[in-house]
DRENPA-322649 format. One record per residue (C-alpha): residue number from 1; residue in one letter; x, y, z. Coordinates in nm, 2 decimals, padded with zeros to 4 digits. Example, Ala and Ser with C-alpha at 12.3 -4.5 7.8 and 13.67 -1.06 7.14 Angstrom:
DRENPA-322649
<rec 1,'A',<01.23,-00.45,00.78>>
<rec 2,'S',<01.37,-00.11,00.71>>
END
This chain:
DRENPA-322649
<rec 1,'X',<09.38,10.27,11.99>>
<rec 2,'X',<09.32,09.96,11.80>>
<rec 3,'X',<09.49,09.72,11.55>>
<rec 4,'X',<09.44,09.84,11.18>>
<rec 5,'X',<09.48,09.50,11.04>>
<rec 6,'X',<09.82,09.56,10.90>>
<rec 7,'X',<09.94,09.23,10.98>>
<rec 8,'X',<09.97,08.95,10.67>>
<rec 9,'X',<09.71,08.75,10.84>>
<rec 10,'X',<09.34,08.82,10.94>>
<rec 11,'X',<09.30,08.87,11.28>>
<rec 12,'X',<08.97,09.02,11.34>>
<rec 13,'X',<08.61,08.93,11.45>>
<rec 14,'X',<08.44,09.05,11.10>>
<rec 15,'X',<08.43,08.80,10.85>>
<rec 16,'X',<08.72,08.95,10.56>>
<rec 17,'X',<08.44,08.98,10.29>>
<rec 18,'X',<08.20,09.20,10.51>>
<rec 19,'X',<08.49,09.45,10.60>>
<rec 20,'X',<08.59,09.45,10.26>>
<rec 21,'X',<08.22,09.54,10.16>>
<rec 22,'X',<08.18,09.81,10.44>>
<rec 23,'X',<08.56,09.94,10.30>>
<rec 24,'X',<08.43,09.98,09.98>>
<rec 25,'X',<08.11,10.15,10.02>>
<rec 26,'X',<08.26,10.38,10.22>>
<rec 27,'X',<08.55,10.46,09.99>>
<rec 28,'X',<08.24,10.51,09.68>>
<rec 29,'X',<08.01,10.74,09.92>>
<rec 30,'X',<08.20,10.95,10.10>>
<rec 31,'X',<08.46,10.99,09.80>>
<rec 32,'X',<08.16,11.08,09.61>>
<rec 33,'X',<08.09,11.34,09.86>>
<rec 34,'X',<08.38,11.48,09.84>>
<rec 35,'X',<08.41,11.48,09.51>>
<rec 36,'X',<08.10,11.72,09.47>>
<rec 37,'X',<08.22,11.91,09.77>>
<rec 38,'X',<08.52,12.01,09.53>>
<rec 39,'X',<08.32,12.06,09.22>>
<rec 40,'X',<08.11,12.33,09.38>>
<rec 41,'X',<08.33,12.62,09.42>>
<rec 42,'X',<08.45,12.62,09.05>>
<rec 43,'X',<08.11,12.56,08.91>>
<rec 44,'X',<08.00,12.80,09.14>>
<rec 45,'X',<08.25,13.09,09.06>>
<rec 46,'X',<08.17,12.99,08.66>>
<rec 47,'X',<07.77,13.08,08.73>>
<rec 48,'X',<07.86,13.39,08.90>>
<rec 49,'X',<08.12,13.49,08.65>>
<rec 50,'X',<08.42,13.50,08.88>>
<rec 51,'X',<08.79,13.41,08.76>>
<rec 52,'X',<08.92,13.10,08.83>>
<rec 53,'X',<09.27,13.20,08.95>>
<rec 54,'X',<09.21,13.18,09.32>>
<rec 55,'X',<09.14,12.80,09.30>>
<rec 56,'X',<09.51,12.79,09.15>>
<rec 57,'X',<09.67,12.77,09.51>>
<rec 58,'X',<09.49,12.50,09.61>>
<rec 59,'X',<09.48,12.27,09.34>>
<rec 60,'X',<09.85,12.34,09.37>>
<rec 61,'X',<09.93,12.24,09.69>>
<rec 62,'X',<09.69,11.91,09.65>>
<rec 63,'X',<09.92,11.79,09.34>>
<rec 64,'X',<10.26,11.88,09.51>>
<rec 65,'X',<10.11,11.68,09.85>>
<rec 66,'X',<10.03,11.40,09.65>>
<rec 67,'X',<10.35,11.37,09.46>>
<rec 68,'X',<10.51,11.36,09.82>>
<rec 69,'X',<10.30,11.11,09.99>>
<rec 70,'X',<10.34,10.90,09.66>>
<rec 71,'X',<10.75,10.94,09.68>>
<rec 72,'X',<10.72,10.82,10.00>>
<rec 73,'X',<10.51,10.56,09.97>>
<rec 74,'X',<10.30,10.66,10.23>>
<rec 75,'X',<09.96,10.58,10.03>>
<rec 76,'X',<09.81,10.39,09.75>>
<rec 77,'X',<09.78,10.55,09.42>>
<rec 78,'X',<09.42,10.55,09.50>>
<rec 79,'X',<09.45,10.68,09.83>>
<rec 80,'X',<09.69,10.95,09.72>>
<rec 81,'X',<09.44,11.03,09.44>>
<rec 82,'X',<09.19,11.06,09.77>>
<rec 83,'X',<09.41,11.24,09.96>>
<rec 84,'X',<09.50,11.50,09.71>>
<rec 85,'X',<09.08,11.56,09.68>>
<rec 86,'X',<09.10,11.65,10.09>>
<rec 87,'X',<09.42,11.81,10.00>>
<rec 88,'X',<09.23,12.03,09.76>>
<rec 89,'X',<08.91,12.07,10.02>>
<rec 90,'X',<09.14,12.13,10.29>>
<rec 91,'X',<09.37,12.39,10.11>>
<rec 92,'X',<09.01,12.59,10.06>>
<rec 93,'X',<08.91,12.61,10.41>>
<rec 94,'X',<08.75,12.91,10.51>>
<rec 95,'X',<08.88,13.22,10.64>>
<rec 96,'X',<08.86,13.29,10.98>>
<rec 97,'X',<08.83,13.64,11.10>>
<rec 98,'X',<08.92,13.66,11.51>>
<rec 99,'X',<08.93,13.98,11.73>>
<rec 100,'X',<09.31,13.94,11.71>>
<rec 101,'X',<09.40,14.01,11.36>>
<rec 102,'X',<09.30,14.27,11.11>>
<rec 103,'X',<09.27,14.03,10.84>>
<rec 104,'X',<09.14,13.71,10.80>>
<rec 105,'X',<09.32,13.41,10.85>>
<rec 106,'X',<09.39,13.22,10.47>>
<rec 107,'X',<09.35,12.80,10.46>>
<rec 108,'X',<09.42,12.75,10.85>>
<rec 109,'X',<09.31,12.36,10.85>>
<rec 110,'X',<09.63,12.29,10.56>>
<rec 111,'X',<09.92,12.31,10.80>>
<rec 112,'X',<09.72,12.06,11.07>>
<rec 113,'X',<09.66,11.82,10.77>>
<rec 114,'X',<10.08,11.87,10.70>>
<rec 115,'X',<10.10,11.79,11.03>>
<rec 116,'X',<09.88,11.50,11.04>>
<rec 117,'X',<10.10,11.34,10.76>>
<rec 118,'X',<10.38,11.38,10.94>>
<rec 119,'X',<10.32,11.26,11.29>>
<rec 120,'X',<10.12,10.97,11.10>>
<rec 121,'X',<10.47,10.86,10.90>>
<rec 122,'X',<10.70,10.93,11.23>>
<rec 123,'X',<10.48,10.71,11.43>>
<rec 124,'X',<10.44,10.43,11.13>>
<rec 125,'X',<10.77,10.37,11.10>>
<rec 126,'X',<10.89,10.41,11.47>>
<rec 127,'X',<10.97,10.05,11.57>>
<rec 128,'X',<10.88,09.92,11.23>>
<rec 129,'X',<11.08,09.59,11.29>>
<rec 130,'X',<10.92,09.48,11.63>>
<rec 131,'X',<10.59,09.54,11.43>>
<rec 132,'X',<10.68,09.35,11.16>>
<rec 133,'X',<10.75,09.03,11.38>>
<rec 134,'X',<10.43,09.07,11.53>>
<rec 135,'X',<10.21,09.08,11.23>>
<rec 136,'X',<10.14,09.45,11.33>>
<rec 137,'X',<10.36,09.67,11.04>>
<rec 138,'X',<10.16,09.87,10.77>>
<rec 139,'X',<10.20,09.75,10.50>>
<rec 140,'X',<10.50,09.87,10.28>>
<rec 141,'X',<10.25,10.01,09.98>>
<rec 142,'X',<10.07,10.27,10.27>>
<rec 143,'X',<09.75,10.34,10.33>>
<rec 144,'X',<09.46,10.20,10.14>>
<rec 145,'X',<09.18,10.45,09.97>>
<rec 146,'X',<08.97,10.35,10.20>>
<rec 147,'X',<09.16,10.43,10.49>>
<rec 148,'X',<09.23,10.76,10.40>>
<rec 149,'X',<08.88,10.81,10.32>>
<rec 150,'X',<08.84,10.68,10.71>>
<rec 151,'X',<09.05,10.91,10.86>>
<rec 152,'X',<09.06,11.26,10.65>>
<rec 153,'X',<08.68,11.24,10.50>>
<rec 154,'X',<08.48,11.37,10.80>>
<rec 155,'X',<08.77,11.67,10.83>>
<rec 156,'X',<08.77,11.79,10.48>>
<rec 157,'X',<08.33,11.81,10.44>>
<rec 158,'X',<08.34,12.01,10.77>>
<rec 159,'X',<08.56,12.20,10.62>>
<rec 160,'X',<08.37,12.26,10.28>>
<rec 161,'X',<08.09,12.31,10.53>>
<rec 162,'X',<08.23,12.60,10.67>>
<rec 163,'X',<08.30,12.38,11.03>>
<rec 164,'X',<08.66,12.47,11.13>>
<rec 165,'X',<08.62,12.32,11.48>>
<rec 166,'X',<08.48,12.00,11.37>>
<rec 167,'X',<08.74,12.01,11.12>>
<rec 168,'X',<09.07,12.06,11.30>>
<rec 169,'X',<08.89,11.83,11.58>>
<rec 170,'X',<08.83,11.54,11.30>>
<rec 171,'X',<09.23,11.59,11.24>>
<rec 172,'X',<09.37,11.59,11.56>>
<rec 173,'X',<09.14,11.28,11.64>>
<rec 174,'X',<09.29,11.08,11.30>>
<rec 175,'X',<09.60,11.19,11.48>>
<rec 176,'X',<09.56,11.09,11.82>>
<rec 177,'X',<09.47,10.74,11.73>>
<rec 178,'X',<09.70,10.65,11.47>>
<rec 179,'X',<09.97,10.78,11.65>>
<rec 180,'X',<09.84,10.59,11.98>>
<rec 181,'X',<09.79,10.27,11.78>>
<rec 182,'X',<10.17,10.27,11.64>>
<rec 183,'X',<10.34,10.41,11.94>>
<rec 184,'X',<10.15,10.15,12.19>>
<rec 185,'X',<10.22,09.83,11.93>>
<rec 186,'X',<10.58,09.91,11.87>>
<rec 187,'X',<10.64,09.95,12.29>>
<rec 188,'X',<10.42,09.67,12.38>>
<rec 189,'X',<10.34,09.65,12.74>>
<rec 190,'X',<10.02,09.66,12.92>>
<rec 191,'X',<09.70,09.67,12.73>>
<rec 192,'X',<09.39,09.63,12.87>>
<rec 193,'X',<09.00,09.61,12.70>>
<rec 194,'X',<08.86,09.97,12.79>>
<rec 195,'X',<08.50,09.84,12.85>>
<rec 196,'X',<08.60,09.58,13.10>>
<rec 197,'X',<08.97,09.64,13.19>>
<rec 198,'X',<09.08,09.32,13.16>>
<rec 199,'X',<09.45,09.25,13.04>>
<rec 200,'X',<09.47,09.18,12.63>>
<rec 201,'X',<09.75,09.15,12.37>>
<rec 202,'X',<09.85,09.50,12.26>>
<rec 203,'X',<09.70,09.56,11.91>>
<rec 204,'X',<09.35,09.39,12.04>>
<rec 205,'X',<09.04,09.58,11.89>>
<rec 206,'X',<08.93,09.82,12.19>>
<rec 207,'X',<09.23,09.80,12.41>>
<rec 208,'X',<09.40,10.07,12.56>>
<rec 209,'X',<09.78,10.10,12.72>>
<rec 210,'X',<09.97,10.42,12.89>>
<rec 211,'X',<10.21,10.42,12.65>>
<rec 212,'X',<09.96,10.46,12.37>>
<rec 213,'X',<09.70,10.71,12.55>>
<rec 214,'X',<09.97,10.94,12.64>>
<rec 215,'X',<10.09,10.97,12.28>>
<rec 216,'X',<09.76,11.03,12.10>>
<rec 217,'X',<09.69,11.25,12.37>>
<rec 218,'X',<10.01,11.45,12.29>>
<rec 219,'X',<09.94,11.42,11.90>>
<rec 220,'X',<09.61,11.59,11.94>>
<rec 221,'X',<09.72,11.86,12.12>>
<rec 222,'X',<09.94,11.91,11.85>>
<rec 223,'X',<09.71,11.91,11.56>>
<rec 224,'X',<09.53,12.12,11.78>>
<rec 225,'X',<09.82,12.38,11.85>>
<rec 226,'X',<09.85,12.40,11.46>>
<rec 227,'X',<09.52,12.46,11.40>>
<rec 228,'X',<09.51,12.80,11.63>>
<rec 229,'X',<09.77,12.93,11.48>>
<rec 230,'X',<09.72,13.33,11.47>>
<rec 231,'X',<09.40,13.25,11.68>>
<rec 232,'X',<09.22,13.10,11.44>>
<rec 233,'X',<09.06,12.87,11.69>>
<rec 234,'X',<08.99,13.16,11.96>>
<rec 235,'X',<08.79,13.08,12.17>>
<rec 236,'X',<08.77,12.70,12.09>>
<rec 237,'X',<09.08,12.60,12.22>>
<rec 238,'X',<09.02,12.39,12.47>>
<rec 239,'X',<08.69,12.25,12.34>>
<rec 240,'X',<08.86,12.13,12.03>>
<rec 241,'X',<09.14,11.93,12.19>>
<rec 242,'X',<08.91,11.76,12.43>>
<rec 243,'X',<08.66,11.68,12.17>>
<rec 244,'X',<08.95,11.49,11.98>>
<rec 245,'X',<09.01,11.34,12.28>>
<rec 246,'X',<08.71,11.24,12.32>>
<rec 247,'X',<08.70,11.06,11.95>>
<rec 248,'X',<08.98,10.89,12.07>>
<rec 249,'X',<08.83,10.71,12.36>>
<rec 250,'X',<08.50,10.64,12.15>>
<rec 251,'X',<08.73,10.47,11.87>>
<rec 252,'X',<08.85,10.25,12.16>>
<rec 253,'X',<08.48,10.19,12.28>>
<rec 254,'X',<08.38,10.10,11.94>>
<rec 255,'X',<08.64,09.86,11.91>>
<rec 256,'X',<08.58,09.69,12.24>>
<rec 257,'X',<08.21,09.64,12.14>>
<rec 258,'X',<08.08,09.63,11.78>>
<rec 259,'X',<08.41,09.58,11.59>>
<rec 260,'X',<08.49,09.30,11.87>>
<rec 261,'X',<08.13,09.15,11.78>>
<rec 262,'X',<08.19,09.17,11.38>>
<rec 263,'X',<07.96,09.45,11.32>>
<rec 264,'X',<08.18,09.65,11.17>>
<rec 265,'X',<08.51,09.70,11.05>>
<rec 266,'X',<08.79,09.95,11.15>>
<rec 267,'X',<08.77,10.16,10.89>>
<rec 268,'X',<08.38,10.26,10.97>>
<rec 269,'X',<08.51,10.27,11.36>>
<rec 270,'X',<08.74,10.50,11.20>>
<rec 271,'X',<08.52,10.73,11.03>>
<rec 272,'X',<08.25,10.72,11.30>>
<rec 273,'X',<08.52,10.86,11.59>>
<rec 274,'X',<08.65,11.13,11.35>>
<rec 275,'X',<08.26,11.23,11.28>>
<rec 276,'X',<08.18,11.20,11.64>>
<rec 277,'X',<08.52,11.39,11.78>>
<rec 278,'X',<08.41,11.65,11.46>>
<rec 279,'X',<08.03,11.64,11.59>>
<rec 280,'X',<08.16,11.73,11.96>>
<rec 281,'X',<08.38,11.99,11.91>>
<rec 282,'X',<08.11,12.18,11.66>>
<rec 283,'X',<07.83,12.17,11.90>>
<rec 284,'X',<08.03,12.27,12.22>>
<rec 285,'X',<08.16,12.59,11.98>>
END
């Protein structure tokens, strides 16, 4: 529930060069991560002598979501190259057998990353004009590497970890507070610092407005509703959501005190509230 630095100008506390720094670092680690994460199936199933074939449906889906995200020009061409790699990770999450279903449940965590895109573009361009006059608008190329990195990273190594919870709770968090960021800066209104409730300018680092809270709210629980589709959350539910909900809240708390003090940038305050809202949601399951 903060401002993503869209705006032309630079309007936060950390010096341009050390955000850039922490942006980049982050981009090279955890995209090396991930990179590994997505090696190890095929070089595993090449050991053991398995076909390859099975890996087909995936690798599909990453190249047709990139191609879509790059038409709309919803990314960079490096963060749709990053975005297909979750893609890929994502499309290979693994099944979930539940006391409901004879069978078990194939790639549950792609239609909550589908859904992620979407409610991410809807609330992006939703009042793209008031943003724009406030310095507050995405940019028109999309989403940097590293902001994909940010928000999908954490998601997609719990679920090459075998962490659906963590992973459908890393989501619905990315969700909850891009959606609560756009939605709160194109309304305007009331914000106010969560740390010591005093009134700010909406888009401030930390602060928090109705408007903005009730939508990521709502855009969690629908990451979350995705995610249990045929049960494939039973019985984590209700953990999940609130564990996402919880993310967003310590994004807003990250922002009102290290990101305010130039410690850090958004992008880490990103990736730290997915890994925590991820972190929750696993240990309560």
């Amino acid at each position: 529930m903060d401002n993503d630095g869209h705006s032309s100008g630079w309007n936060h506390t950390i010096s341009p060069i050390r955000d850039h720094a922490q942006s980049r670092a982050l981009t090279w680690i955890v995209g090396l991560l991930l990179a590994a994460a997505a090696a190890a199936p095929p070089i595993a199933a090449l050991k053991l002598g398995l076909p390859l074939w099975p890996l087909g449906l995936p690798l599909v889906a990453s190249f047709i979501f990139g191609a879509v995200v790059l038409t709309l020009r919803a990314a960079t061409p490096g963060g749709v190259a990053l975005g297909m790699l979750i893609c890929f990770l994502l499309t290979q999450s693994p099944q979930v057998w539940t006391g409901f279903s004879t069978f078990p449940i194939e790639r549950p965590a792609l239609p909550a990353l589908i859904g992620v895109f979407v409610l991410s573009f809807v609330a992006t361009k939703f009042g793209r004009t008031r943003k724009e006059a406030r310095g507050l608008a995405e940019p028109r190329r999309g989403r940097r590497a590293s902001q994909i990195v940010a928000n999908l990273g954490i998601a997609a190594l719990f679920a090459a970890s075998g962490r659906y919870e963590g992973c459908i709770a890393a989501l619905a968090e990315a969700a909850a507070d891009t959606v609560s960021s756009e939605i709160g800066q194109a309304i305007g209104g009331p914000a106010r610092l969560l740390t010591s409730w005093k009134p700010v300018p909406s888009g401030t680092d930390g602060a928090i407005s109705i408007a903005g809270t009730l939508a990521g709210v709502v855009a969690a629980a629908i990451i979350v509703i995705i995610g249990s589709l045929r049960h494939a959350l039973t019985p984590h539910i209700a953990v999940t959501f609130l564990a996402a909900c919880a993310g967003l809240f310590f994004d807003s708390l990250l922002g009102a005190t290290i990101e305010r003090k130039g410690w850090i940038g958004n992008d880490l305050v990103n990736f730290a509230s997915t890994l925590f809202a991820a972190a929750v949601a696993t240990l309560l399951s």
